[in-house]
N, C-alpha and C positions, 0 to 999 in steps of 0.2 A: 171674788171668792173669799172664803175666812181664811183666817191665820191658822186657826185648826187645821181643817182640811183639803186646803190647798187650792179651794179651787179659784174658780174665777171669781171676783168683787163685779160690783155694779159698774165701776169703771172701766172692767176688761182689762186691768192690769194684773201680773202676779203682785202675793206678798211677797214681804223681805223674804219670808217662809224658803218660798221657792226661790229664791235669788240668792245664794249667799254672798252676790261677789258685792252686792248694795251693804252685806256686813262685814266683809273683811278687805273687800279690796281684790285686785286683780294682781297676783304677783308678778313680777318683770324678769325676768331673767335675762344678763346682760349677754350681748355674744363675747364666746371669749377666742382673742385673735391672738394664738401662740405664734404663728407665724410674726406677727410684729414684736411679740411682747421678745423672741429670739432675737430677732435682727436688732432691736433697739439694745438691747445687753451686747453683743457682740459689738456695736458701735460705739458703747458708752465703755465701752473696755479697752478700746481702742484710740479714744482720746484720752482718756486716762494715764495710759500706757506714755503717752505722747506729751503730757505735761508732767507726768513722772519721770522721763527722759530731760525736757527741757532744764527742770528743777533740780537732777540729779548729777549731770553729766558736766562735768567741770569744763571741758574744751567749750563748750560756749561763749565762756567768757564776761559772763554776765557785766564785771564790773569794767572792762573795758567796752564795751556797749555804753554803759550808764556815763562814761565820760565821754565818749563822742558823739552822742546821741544830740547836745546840745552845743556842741563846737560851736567859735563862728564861724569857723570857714564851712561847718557842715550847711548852718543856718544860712548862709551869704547862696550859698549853690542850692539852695531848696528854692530862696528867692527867685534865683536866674532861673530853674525849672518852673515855677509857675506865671513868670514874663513870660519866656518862651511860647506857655502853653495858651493862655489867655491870646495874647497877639496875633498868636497863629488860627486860633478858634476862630477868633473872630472875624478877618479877613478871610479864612477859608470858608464860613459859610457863606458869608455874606458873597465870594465870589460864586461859590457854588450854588446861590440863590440865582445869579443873576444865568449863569449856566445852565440850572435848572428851567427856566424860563426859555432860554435861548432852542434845549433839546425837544422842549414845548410849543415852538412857532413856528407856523405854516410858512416860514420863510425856507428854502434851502439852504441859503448860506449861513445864515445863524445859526441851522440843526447841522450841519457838518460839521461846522468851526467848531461848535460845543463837541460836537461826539468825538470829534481828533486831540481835541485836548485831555479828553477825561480819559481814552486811550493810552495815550502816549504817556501822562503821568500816572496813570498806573500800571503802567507797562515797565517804566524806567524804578529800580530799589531807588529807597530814598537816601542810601547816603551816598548814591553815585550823581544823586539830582545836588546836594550838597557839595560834594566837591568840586564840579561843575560851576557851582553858583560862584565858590569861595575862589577859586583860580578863572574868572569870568576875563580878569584884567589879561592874561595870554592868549585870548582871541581877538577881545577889544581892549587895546591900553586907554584908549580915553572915552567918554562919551557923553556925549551932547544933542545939543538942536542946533540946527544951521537946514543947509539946503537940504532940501530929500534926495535921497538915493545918491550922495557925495556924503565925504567925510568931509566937507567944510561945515563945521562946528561956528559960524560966526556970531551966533547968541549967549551960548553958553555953550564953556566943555569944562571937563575936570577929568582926573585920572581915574581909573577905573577900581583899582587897589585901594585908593581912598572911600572910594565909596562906598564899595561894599567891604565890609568886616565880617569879621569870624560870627559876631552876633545876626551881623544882616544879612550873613550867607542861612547862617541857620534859619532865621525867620522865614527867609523866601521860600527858602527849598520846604520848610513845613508847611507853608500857608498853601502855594501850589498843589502839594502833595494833596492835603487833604481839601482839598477846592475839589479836586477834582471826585474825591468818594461822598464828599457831602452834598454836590448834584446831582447824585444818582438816588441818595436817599430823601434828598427835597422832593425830586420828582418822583419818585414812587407817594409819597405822601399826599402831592398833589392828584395822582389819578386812583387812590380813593376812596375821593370825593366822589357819591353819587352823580351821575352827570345831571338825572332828573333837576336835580336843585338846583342847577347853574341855569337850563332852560326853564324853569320857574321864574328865578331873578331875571334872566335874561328879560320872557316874555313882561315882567314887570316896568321892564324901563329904566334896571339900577344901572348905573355908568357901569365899564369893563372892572375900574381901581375899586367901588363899592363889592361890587362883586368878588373881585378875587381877595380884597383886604378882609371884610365881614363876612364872606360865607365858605369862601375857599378855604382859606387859610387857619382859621381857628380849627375847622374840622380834620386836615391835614395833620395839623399840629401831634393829636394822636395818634396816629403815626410815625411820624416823624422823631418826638422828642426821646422814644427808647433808643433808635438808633443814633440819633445825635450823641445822646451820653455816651451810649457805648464807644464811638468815635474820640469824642473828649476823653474818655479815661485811657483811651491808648494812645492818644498823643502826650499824654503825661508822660504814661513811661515808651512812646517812642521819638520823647526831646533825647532820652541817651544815649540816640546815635550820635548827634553832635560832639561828642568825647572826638571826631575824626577830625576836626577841625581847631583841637584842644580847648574849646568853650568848656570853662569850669561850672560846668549844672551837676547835678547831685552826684550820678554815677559817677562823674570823671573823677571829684573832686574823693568819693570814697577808695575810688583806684589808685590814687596817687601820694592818700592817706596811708592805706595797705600794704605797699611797696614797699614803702620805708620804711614802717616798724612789722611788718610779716603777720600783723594779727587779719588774717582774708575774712574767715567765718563771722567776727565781732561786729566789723566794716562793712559788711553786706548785709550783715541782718539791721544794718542801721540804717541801710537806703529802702529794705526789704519793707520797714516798718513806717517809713515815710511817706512813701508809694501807698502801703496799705491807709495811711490816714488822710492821705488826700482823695481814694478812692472810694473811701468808707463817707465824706463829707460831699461828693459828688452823686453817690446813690443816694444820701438822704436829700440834696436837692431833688433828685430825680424823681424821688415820690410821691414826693408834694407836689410838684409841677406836673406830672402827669394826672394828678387826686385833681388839680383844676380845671385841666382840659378835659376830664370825665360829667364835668358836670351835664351838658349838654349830652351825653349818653345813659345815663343810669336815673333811672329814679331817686335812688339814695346815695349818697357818698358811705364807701365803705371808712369806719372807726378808725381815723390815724392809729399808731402805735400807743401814743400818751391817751387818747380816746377810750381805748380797751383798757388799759392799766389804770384807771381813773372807775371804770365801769369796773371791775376785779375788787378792786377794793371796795370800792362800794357796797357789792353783793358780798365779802365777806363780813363788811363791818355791821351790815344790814342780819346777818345773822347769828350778831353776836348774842342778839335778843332773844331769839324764836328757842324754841323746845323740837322736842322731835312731836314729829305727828303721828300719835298713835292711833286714828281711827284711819279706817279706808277713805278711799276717792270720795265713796258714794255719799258716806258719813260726812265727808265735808262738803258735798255740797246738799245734803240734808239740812246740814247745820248751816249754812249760808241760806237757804230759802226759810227757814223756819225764825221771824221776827222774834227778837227779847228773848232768844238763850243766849246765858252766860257766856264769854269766848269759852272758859274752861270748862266746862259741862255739856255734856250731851243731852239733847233734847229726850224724851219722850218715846217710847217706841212709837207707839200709834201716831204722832208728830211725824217722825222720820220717816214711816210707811208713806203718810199723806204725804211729801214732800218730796218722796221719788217718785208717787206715782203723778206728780202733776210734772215734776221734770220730764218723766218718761213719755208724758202723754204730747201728744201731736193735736196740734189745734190747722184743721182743712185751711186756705186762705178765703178771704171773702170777697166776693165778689161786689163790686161795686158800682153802679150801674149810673145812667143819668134819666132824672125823672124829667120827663116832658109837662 
C-alpha cells in the first residue's frame, strides 16, 4: 500500500505509516517492586545501624582487640586448632569411607558392626567420648600385644597414660566422633548415583574398583562435598571442646587470656574473627570444588566471582565509547540491514521502509526433494 494512504503495498506489508513502533520504538516500562525497594531500606538500615554501633561504642575495645589479635600464644593455639582439625578430617572420613562401604555390603556382619558404631558415637556428646579417651589409662594401665584374650603383653606393652596425651585424647575422640557422621554422608552420596549407570558398567565388563573409582564416585562427589564442608567447618569450631582436657587451641587459650586481665568482649571477638577467617577460606575452597565436580552436570560452568567482576568492567569500560541511542529498535535494525549508511546517520525513509519490510517479511521453507 502507499505511504499516503495506508494501504496495503505489493508486498503485503504495512508502511512505517501505519506502524509507528518501526519509528519510535516500543516503550518498556520497568515493574516497580516496592515491596523490595522497603525491605532492602529497612535492611540497609539495619546494618548501618550495626557498624555505627561497632564504630561508636567504646566497650569494644577495639585497641585491645588489635593487640591480641596477633599474640603469639594467640597465633601458637590457632596453630593447635587447625592440627586438630586437619588430623581429625582426615582419618574421620577416611574411616567413615571405609564405614560407608561396610553399611553398603551384603555382608551382615560388616552392615551391623558399621551401624553400631555410627550409633553409639553419635549417641555418646563428644567431650564425654574425650574424657574417656583422656583417663583410658584407669581401666587399662598398660597396653599391648602378647597373647589374645590374657593380659600377657609378651611382645610389646607400655603404660597407657603415656600413650595417650591430652593432644592424642583429643585427636581420637574427634576422629571417631566424626567417622561416625561422615559414613552416613559418604553413603548417602553413594546411593545417588543412578543405579542404571552401574548396571550399564556392570553389563560392560569394568572390574567392581573401575567402577566404583570412575563412575561411582566422581558422581557421588556432588553430593557429598556440601556436606563434607559443612562437617569440616564444625569441627573447626567443635576442636573447643578440648579446653576439657586443658589442650591450649584457640578458645582455651582466649579463656585464659580474659581471666587475667578481665577484657571478656575484646578476647572473644578475637577467636570470633578467627573462626570467621578460617570459615570464610573453607567456603571459598568449597566453591571451586564443587564448580569442578559440576562439570559432568551442566552444560556451562556458571562465572566464578572474579569471572563476573572481570565481565562488569568490561561492559562498563566497553561503554565508555557508545552515545546514547536515539533512534528506536526498529530504526536500528533498519539501519543495520541497510548497507553503506553512515554509523551516525539515518538512512533514508524509503530505505528504512524497504528494510522493515524485508525484516518483517517471512520467506515459506523449501522443500527439497531428490531427483531420480
Amino acid at each position: 500500500m502507499s505511504a499516503a494512504t495506508g494501504q496495503p503495498t505489493a508486498t503485503g506489508q504495512p508502511t512505517p505509516s501505519s506502524r509507528p513502533e518501526f519509528e519510535h520504538g516500543l516503550k518498556v516500562v520497568p515493574v516497580k517492586h516496592w515491596g523490595r525497594w522497603v525491605l532492602s531500606a529497612i535492611v540497609a538500615f539495619l546494618i548501618l545501624q550495626f557498624l555505627w554501633s561497632l564504630a561508636s561504642n567504646e566497650k569494644w575495645q577495639w585497641d585491645v582487640f588489635a593487640e591480641y589479635f596477633f599474640a603469639p600464644s594467640v597465633l601458637q593455639s590457632l596453630v593447635l586448632t587447625l592440627q586438630l582439625t586437619v588430623i581429625s578430617g582426615v582419618i574421620g572420613f577416611a574411616l567413615g569411607a571405609v564405614l560407608a562401604v561396610f553399611r553398603l555390603s551384603k555382608s551382615t556382619l560388616l552392615n551391623a558392626a558399621a551401624w553400631w558404631y555410627i550409633w553409639f558415637f553419635r549417641s555418646v556428646p563428644l567431650v564425654v567420648q574425650i574424657l574417656v579417651w583422656y583417663n583410658l589409662g584407669y581401666l587399662y594401665p598398660t597396653l599391648g600385644l602378647g597373647t589374645p584374650f590374657t593380659t600377657d603383653f609378651w611382645l610389646v606393652e607400655f603404660p597407657t597414660t603415656t600413650m595417650i596425651s591430652a593432644f592424642a585424647a583429643a585427636t581420637i575422640g574427634l576422629s571417631l566422633h566424626q567417622a561416625a557422621y561422615s559414613a552416613e554422608i559418604i553413603r548417602a552420596g553413594i546411593l545417588s548415583v543412578d543405579q542404571g549407570q552401574l548396571e550399564a558398567a556392570a553389563a560392560l565388563g569394568l572390574p567392581r574398583r573401575i567402577r566404583f573409582f570412575r563412575i561411582t564416585l566422581p558422581q557421588a562427589a556432588r553430593a557429598i562435598v556440601p556436606n563434607a564442608f559443612n562437617e569440616i567447618i564444625g569441627l573447626v569450631k567443635g576442636t573447643s571442646v578440648v579446653f576439657i582436657v586443658a589442650l591450649p587451641e584457640l578458645f582455651y587459650t582466649v579463656q585464659v587470656i580474659y581471666n587475667r586481665n578481665q577484657r571478656v568482649i575484646p578476647l572473644l571477638l578475637v577467636a570470633v574473627v578467627w573462626y570467621a577467617i578460617i570459615t570464610t577460606v573453607l567456603s571459598i575452597a568449597q566453591y571451586y570444588v564443587e564448580r569442578r565436580f559440576a562439570r559432568g552436570a551442566v552444560r556451562e560452568l556458571p562465572p566464578t566471582p572474579i569471572q563476573r567482576s572481570r565481565q562488569w568492567i568490561s561492559e562498563q569500560w566497553s561503554r565508555l565509547g557508545d552515545g546514547p541511542d536515539q533512534s528506536g529498535g526498529a530504526d536500528a535494525a533498519a539501519h543495520a540491514a541497510t548497507p553503506g549508511a553512515p554509523p551516525g546517520e539515518r538512512a533514508p525513509e524509503s530505505e528504512r521502509a524497504d528494510a522493515a519490510s524485508v525484516l518483517d517479511t517471512t520467506t515459506p521453507p523449501t522443500k527439497i526433494g531428490a531427483t531420480r
